[in-house]
Gaussian input, Z-matrix of N, CA and C with variables (Angstrom, degrees):
# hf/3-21g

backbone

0 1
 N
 C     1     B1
 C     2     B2     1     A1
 N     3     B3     2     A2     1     D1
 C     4     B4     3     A3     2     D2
 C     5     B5     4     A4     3     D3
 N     6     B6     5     A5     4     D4
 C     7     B7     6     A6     5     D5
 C     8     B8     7     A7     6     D6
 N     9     B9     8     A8     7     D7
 C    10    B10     9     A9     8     D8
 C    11    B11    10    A10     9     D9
 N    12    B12    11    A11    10    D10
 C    13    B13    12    A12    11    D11
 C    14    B14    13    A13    12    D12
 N    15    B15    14    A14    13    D13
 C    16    B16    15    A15    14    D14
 C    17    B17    16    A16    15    D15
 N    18    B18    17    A17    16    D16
 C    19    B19    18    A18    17    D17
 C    20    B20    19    A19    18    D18
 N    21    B21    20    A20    19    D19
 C    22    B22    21    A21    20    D20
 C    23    B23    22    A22    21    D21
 N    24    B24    23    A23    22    D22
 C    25    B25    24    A24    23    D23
 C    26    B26    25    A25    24    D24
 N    27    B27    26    A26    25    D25
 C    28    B28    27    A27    26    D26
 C    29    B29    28    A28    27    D27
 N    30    B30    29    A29    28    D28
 C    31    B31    30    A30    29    D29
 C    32    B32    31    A31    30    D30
 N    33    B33    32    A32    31    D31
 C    34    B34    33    A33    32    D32
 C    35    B35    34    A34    33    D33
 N    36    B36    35    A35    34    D34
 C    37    B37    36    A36    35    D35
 C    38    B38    37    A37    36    D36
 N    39    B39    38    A38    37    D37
 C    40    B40    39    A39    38    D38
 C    41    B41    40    A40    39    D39
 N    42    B42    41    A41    40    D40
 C    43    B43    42    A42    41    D41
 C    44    B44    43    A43    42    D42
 N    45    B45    44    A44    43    D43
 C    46    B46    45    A45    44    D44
 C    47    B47    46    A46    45    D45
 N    48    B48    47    A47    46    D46
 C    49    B49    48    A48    47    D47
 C    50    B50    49    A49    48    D48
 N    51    B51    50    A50    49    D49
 C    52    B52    51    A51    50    D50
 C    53    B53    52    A52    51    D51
 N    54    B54    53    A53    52    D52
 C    55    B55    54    A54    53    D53
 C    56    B56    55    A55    54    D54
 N    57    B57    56    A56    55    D55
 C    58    B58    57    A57    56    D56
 C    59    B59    58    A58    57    D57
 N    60    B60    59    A59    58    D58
 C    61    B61    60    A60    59    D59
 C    62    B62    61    A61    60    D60
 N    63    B63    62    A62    61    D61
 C    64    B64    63    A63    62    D62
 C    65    B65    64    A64    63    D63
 N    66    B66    65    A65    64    D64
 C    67    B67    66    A66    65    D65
 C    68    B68    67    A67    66    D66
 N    69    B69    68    A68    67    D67
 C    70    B70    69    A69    68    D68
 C    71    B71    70    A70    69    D69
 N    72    B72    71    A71    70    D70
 C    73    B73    72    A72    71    D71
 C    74    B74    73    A73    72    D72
 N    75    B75    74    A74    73    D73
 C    76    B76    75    A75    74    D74
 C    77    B77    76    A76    75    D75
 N    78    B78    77    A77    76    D76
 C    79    B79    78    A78    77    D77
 C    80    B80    79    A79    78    D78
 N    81    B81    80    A80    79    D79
 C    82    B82    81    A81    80    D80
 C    83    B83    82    A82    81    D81
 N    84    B84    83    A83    82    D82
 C    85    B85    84    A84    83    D83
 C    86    B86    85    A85    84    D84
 N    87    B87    86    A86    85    D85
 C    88    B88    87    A87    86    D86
 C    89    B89    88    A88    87    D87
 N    90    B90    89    A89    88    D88
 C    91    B91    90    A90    89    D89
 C    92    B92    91    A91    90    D90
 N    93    B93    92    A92    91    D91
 C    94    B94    93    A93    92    D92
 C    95    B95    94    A94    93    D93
 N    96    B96    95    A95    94    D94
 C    97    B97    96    A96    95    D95
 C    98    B98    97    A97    96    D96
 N    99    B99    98    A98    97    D97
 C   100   B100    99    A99    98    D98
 C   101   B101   100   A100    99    D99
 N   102   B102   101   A101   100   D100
 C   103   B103   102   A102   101   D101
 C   104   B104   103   A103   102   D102
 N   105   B105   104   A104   103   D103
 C   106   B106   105   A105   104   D104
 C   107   B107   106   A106   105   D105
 N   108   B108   107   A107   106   D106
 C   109   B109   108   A108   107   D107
 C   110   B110   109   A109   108   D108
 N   111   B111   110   A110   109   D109
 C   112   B112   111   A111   110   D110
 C   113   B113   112   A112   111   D111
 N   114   B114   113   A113   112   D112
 C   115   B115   114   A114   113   D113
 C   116   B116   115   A115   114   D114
 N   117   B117   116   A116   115   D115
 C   118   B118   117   A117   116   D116
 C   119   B119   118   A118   117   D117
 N   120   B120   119   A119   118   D118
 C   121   B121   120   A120   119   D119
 C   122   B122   121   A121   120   D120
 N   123   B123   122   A122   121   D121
 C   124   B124   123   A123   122   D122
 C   125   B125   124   A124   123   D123
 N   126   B126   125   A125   124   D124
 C   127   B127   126   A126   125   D125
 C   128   B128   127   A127   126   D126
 N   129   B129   128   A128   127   D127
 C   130   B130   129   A129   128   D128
 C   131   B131   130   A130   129   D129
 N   132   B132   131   A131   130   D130
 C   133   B133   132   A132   131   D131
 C   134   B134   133   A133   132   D132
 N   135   B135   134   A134   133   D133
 C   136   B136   135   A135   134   D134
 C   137   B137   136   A136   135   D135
 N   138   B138   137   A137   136   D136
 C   139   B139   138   A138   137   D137
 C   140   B140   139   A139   138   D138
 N   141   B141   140   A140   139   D139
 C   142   B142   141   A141   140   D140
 C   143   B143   142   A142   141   D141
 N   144   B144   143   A143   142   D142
 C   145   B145   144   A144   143   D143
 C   146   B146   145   A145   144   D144
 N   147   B147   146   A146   145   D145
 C   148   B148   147   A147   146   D146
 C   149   B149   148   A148   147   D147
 N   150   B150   149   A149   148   D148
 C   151   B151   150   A150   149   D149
 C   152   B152   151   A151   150   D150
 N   153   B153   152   A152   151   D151
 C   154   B154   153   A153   152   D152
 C   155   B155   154   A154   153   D153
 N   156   B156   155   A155   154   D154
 C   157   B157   156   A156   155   D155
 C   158   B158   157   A157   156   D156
 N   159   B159   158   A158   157   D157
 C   160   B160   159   A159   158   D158
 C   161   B161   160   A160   159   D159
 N   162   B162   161   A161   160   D160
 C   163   B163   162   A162   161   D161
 C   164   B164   163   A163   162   D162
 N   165   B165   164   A164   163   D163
 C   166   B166   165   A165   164   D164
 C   167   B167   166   A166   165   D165
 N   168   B168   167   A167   166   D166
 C   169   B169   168   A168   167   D167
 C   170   B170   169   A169   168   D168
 N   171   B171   170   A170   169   D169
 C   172   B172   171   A171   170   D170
 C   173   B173   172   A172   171   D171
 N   174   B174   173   A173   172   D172
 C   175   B175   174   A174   173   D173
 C   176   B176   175   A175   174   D174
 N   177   B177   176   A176   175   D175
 C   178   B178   177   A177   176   D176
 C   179   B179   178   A178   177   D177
 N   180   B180   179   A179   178   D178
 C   181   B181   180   A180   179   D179
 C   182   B182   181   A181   180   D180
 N   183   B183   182   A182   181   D181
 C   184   B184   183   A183   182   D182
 C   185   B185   184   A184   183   D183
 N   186   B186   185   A185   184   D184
 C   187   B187   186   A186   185   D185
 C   188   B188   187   A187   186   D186
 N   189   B189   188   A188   187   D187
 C   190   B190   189   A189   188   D188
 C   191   B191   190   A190   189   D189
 N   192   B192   191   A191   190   D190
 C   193   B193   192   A192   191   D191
 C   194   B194   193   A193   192   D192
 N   195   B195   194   A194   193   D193
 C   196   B196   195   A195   194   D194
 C   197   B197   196   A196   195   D195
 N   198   B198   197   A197   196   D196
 C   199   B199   198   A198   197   D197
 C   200   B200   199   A199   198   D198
 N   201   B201   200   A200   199   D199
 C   202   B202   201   A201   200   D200
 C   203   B203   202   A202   201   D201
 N   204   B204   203   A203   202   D202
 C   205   B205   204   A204   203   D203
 C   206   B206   205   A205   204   D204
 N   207   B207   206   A206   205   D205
 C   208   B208   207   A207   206   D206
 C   209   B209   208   A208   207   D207
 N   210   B210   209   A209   208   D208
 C   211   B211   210   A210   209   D209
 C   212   B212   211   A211   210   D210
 N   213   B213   212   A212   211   D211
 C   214   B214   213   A213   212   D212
 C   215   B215   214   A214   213   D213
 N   216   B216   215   A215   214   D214
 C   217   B217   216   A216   215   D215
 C   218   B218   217   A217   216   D216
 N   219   B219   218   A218   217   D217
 C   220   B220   219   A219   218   D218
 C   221   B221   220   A220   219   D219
 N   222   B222   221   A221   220   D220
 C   223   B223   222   A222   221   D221
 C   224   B224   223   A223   222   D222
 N   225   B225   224   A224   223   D223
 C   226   B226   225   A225   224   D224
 C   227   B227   226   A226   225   D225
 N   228   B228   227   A227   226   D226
 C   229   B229   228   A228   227   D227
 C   230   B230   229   A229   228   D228
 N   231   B231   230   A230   229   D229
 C   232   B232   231   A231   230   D230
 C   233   B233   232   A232   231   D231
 N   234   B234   233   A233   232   D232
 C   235   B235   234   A234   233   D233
 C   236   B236   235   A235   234   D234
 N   237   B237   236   A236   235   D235
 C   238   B238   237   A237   236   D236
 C   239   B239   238   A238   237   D237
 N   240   B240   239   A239   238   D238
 C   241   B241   240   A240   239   D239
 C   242   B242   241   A241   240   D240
 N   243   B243   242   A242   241   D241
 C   244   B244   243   A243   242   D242
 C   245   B245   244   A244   243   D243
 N   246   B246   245   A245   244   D244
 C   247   B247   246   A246   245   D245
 C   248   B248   247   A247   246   D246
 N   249   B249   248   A248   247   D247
 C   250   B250   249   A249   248   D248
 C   251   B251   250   A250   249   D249
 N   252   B252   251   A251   250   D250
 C   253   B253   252   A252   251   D251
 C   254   B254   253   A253   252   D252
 N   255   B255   254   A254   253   D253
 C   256   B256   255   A255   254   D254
 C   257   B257   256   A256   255   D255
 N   258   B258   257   A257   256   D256
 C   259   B259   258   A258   257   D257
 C   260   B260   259   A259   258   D258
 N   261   B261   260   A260   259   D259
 C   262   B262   261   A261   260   D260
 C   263   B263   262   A262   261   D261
 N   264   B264   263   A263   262   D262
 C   265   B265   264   A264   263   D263
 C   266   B266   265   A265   264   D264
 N   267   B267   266   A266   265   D265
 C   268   B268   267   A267   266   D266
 C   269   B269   268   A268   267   D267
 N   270   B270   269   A269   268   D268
 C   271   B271   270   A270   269   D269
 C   272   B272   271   A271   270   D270
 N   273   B273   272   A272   271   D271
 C   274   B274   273   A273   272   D272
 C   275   B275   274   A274   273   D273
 N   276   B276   275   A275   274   D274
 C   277   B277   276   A276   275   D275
 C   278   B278   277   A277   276   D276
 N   279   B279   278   A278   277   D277
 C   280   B280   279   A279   278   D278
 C   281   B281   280   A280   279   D279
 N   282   B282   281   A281   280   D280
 C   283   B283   282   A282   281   D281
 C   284   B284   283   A283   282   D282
 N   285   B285   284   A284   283   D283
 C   286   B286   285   A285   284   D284
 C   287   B287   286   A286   285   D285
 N   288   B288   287   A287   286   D286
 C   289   B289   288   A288   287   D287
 C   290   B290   289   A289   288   D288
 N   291   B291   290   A290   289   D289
 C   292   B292   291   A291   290   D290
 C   293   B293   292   A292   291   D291
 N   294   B294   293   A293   292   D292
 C   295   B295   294   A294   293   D293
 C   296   B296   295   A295   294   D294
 N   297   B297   296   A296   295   D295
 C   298   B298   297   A297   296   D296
 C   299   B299   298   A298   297   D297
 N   300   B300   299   A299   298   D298
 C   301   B301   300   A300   299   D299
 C   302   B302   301   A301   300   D300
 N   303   B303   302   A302   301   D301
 C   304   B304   303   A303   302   D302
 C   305   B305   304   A304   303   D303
 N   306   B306   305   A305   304   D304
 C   307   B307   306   A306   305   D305
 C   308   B308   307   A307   306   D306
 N   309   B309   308   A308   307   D307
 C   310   B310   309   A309   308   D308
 C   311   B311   310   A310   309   D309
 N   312   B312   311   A311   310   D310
 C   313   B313   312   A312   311   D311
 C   314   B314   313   A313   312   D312

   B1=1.4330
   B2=1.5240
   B3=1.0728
   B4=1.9926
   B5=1.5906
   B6=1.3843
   B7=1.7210
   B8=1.2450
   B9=1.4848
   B10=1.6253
   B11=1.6247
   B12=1.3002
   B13=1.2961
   B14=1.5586
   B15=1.4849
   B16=1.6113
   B17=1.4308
   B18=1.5003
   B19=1.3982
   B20=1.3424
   B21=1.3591
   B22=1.5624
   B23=2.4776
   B24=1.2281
   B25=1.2884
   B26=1.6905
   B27=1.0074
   B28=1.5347
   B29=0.9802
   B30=1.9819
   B31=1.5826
   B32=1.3055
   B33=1.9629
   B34=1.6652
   B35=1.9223
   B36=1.3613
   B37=1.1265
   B38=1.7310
   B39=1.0267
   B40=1.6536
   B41=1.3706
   B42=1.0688
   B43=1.7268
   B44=1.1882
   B45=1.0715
   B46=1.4143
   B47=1.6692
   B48=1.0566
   B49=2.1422
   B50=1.7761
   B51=1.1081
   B52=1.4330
   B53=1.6771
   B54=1.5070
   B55=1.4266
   B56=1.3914
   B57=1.3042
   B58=1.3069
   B59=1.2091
   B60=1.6450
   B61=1.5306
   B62=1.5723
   B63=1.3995
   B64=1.8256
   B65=1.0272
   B66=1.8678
   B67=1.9981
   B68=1.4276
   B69=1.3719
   B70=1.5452
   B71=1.7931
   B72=1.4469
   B73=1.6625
   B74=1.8709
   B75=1.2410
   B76=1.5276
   B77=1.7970
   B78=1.1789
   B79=2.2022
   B80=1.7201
   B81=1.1737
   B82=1.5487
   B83=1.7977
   B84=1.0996
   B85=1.4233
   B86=1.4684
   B87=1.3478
   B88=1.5732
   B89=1.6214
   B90=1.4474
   B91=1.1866
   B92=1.4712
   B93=1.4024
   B94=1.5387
   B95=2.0495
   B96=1.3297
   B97=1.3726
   B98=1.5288
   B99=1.3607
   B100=1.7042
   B101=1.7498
   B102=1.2452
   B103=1.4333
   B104=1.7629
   B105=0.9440
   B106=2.2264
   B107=1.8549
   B108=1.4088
   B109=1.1189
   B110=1.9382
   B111=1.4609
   B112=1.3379
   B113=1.4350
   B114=1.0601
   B115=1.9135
   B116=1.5637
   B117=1.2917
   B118=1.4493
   B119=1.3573
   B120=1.2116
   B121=1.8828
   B122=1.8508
   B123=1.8723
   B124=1.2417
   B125=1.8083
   B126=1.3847
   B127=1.1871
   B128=1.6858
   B129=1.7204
   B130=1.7718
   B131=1.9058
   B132=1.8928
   B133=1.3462
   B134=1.2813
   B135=1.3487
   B136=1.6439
   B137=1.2781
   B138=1.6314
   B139=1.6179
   B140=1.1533
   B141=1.3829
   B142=1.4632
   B143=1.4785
   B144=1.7258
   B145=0.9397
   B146=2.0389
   B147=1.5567
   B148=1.7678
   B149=1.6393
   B150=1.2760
   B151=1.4974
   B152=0.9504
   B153=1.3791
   B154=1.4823
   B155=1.8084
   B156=1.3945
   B157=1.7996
   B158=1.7013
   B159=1.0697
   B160=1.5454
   B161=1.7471
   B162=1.9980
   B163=1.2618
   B164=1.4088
   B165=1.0838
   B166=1.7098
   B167=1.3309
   B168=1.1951
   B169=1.4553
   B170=1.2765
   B171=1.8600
   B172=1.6585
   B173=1.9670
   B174=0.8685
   B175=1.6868
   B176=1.5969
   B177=1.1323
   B178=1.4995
   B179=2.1742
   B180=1.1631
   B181=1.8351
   B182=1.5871
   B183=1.1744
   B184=1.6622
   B185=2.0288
   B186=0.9541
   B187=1.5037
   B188=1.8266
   B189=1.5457
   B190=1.6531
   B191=1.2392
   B192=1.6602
   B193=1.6978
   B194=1.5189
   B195=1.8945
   B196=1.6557
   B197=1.9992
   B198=1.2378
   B199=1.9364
   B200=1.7802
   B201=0.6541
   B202=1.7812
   B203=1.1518
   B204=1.0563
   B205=1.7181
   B206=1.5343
   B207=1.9055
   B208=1.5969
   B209=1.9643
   B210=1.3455
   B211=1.4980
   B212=1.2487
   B213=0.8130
   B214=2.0346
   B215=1.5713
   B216=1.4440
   B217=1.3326
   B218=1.2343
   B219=1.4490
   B220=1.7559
   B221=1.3783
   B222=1.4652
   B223=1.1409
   B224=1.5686
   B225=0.6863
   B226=1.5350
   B227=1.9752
   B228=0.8935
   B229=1.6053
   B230=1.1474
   B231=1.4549
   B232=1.3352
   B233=1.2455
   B234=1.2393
   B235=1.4541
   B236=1.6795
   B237=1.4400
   B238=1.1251
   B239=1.4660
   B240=1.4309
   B241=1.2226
   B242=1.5435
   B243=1.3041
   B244=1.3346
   B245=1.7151
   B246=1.7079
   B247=1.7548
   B248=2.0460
   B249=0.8896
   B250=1.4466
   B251=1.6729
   B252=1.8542
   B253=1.5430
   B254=1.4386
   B255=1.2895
   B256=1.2929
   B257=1.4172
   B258=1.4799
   B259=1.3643
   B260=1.4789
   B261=1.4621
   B262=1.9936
   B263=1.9473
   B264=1.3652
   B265=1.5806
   B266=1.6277
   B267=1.1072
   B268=1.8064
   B269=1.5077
   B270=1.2416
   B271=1.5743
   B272=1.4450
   B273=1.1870
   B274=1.7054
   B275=1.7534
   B276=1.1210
   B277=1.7679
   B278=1.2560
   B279=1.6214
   B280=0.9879
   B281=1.9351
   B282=1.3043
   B283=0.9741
   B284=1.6244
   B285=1.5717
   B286=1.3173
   B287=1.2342
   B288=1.1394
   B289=1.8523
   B290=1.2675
   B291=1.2891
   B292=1.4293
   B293=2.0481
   B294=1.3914
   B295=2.0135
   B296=1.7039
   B297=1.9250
   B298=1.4114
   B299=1.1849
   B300=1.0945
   B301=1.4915
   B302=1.5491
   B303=1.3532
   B304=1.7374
   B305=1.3297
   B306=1.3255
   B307=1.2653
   B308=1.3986
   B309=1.6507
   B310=1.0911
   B311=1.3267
   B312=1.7518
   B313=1.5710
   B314=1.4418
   A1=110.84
   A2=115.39
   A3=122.16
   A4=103.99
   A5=109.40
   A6=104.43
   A7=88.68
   A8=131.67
   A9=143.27
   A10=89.76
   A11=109.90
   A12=113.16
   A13=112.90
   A14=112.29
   A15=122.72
   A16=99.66
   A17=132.88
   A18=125.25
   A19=114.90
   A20=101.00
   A21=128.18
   A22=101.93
   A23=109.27
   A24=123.77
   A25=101.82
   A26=140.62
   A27=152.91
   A28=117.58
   A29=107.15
   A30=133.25
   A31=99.70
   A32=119.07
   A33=95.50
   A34=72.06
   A35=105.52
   A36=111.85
   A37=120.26
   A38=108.25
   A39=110.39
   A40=108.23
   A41=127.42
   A42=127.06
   A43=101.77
   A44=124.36
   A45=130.60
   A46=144.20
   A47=104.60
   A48=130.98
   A49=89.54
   A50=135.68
   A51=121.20
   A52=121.40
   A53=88.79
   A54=107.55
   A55=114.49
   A56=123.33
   A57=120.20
   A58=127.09
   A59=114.98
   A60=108.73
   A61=113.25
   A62=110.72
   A63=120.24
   A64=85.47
   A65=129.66
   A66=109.72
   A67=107.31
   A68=119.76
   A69=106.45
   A70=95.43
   A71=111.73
   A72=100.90
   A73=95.08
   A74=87.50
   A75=101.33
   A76=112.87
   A77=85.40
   A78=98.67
   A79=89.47
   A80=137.97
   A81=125.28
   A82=87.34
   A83=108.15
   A84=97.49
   A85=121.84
   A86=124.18
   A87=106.39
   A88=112.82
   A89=124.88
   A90=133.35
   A91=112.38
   A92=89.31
   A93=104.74
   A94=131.47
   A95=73.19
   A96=111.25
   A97=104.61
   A98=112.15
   A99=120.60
   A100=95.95
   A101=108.15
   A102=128.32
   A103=110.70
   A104=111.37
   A105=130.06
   A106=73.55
   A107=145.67
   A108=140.23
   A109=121.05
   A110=100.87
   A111=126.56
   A112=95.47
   A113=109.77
   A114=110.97
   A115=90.93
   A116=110.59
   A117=116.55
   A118=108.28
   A119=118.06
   A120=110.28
   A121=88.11
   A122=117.34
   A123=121.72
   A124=94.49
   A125=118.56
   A126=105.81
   A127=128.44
   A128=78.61
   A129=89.11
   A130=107.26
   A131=108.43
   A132=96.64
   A133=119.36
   A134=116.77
   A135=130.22
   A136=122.82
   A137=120.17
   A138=97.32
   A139=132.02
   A140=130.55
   A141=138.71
   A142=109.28
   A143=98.59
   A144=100.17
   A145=96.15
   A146=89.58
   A147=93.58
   A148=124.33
   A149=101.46
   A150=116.95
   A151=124.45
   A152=143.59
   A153=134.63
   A154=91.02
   A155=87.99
   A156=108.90
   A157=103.53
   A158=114.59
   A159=114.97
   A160=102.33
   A161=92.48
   A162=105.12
   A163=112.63
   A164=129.93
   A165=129.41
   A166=91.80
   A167=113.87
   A168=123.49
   A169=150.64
   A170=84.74
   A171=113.29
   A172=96.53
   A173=109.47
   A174=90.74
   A175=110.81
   A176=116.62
   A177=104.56
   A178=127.29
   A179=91.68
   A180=78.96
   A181=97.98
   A182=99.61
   A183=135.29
   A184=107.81
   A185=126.11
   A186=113.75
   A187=97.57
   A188=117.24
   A189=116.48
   A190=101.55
   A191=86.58
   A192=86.77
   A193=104.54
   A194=97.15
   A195=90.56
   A196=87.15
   A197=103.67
   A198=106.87
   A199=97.66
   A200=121.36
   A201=118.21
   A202=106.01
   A203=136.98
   A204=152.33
   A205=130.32
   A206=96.37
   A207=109.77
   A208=92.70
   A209=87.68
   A210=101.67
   A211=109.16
   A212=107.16
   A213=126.95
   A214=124.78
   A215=115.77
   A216=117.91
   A217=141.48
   A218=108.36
   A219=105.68
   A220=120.84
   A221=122.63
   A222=133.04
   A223=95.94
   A224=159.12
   A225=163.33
   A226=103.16
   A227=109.14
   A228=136.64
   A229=118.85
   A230=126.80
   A231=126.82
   A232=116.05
   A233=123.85
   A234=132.54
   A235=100.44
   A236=120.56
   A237=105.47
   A238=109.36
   A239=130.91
   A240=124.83
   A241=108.19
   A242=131.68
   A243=135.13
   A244=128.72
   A245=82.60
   A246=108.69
   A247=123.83
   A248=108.61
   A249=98.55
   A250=127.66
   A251=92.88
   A252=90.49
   A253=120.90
   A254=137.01
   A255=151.26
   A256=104.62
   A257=127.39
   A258=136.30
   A259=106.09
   A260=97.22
   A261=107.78
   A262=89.25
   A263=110.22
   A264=116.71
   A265=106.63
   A266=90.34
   A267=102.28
   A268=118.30
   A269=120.09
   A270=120.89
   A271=110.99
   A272=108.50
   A273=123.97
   A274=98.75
   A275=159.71
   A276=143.30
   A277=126.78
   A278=125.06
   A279=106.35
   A280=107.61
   A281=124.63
   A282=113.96
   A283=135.00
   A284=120.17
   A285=142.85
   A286=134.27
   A287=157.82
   A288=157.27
   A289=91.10
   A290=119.05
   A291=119.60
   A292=99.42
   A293=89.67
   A294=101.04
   A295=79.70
   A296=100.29
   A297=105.45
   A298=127.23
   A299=143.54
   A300=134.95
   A301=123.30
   A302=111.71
   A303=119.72
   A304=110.97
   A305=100.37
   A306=119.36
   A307=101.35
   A308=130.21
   A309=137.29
   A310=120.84
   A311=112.84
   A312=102.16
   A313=147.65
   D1=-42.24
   D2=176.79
   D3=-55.47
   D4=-33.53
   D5=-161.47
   D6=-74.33
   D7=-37.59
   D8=-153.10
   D9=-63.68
   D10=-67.19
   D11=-146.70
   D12=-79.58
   D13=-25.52
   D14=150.73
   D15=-41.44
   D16=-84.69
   D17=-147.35
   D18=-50.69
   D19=-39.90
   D20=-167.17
   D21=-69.01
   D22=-23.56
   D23=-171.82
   D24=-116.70
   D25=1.70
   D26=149.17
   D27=-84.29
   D28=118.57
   D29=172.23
   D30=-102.97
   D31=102.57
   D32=179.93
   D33=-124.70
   D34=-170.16
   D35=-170.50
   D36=-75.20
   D37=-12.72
   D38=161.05
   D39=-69.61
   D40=-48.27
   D41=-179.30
   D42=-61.04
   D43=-64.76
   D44=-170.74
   D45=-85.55
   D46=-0.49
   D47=-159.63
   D48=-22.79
   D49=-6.44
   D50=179.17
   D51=-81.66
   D52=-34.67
   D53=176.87
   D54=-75.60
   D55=-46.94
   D56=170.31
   D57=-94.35
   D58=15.18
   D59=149.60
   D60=-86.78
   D61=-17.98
   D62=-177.15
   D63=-70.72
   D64=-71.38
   D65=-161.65
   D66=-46.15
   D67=-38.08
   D68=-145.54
   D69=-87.81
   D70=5.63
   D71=-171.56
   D72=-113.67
   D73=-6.21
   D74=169.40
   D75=-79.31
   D76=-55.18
   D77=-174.99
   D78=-72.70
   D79=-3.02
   D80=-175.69
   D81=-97.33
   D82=-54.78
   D83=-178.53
   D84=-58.64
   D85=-49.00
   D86=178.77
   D87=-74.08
   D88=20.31
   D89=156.79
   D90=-67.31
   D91=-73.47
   D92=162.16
   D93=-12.68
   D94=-76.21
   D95=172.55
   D96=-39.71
   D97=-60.11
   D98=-156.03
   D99=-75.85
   D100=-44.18
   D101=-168.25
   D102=-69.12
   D103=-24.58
   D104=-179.36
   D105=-95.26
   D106=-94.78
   D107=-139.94
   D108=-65.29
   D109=7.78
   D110=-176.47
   D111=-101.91
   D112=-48.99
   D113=-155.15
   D114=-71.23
   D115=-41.76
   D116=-154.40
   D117=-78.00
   D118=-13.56
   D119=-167.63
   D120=-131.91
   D121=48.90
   D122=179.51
   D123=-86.15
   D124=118.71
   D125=167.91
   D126=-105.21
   D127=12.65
   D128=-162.95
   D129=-100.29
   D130=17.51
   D131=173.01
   D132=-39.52
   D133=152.95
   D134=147.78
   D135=-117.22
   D136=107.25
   D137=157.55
   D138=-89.72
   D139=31.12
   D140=-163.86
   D141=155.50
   D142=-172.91
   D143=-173.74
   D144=-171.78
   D145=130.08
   D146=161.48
   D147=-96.10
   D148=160.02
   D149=179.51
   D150=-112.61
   D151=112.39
   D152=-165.89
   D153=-132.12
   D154=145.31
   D155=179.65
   D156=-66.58
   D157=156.89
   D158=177.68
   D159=-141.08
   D160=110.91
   D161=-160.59
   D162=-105.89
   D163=-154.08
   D164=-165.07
   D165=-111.46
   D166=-176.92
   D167=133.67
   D168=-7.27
   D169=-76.07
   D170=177.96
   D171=-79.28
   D172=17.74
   D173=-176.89
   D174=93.88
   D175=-39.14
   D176=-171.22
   D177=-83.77
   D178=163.47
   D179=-162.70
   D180=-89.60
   D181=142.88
   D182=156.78
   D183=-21.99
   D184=112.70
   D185=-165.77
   D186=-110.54
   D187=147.16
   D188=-169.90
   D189=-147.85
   D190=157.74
   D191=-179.22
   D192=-117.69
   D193=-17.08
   D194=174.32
   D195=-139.51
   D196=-172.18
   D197=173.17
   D198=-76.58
   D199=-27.26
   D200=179.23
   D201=-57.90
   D202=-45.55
   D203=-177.66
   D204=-73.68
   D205=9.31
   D206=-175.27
   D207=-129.13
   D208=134.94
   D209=-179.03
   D210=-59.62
   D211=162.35
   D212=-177.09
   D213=176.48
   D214=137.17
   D215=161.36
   D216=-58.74
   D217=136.27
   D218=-172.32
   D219=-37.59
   D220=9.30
   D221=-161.41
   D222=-128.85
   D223=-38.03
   D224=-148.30
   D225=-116.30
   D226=142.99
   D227=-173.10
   D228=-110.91
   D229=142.98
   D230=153.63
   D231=-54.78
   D232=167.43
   D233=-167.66
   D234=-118.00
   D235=101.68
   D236=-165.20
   D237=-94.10
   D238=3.38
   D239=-176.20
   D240=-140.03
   D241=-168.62
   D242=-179.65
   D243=-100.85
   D244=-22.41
   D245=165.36
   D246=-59.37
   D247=110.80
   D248=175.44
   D249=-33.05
   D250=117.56
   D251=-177.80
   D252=-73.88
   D253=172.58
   D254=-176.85
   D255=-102.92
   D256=7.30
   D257=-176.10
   D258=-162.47
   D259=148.86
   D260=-173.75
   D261=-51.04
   D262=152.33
   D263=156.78
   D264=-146.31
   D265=171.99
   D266=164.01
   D267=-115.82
   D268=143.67
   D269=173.50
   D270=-151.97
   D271=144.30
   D272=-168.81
   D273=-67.37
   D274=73.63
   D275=144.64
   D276=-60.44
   D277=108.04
   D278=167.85
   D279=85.92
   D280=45.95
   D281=-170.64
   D282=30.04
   D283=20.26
   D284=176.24
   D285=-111.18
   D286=46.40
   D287=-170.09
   D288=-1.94
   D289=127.19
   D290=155.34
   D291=-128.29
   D292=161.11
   D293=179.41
   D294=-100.48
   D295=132.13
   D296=144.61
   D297=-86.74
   D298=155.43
   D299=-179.38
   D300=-151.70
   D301=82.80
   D302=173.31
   D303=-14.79
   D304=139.89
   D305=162.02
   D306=-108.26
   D307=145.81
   D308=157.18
   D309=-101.17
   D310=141.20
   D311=-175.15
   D312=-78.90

């Protein structure tokens, strides 16, 4: 009699496909929602980016054979790609350390 009156008192999604196409067109929308209110308040565009040499002391520049091999602050990153970063990095060009440095638009 308990199993009876369980089946008979259970909304799962075979009983019901109306209800759980409404949550799930519901949870698609505040996806939506979160995902439009992300793009829109992006403050970290880049349209570019400068390169400046990173020199010694005496004036002369830092020489590399890879970006690992150019000094930097615990704060600053290698530059792992060729695409403009969204943060200062360093990268080896040209046997030279250079600082990349975003431009924002």
């Amino acid at each position: 009699m308990r199993a009876g009156r369980q089946a008979r008192g259970s909304v799962t999604a075979r009983v019901n496909p109306a209800r759980t196409a409404a949550v799930r067109r519901d949870a698609y929308g505040v996806v939506a929602a979160m995902a439009a209110g992300l793009l829109g308040c992006n403050d970290l565009e880049v349209c570019g980016s400068t390169s400046q040499d990173i020199t010694r002391t005496d004036g002369g520049v830092y020489r590399c054979v890879t970006s690992e091999d150019c000094p930097r602050t615990s704060r600053v990153n290698v530059c792992v790609t060729d695409v403009s970063p969204v943060a200062e990095c360093v990268q080896c060009e040209d046997t030279k350390c250079v600082t990349v440095i975003p431009e924002s638009c």
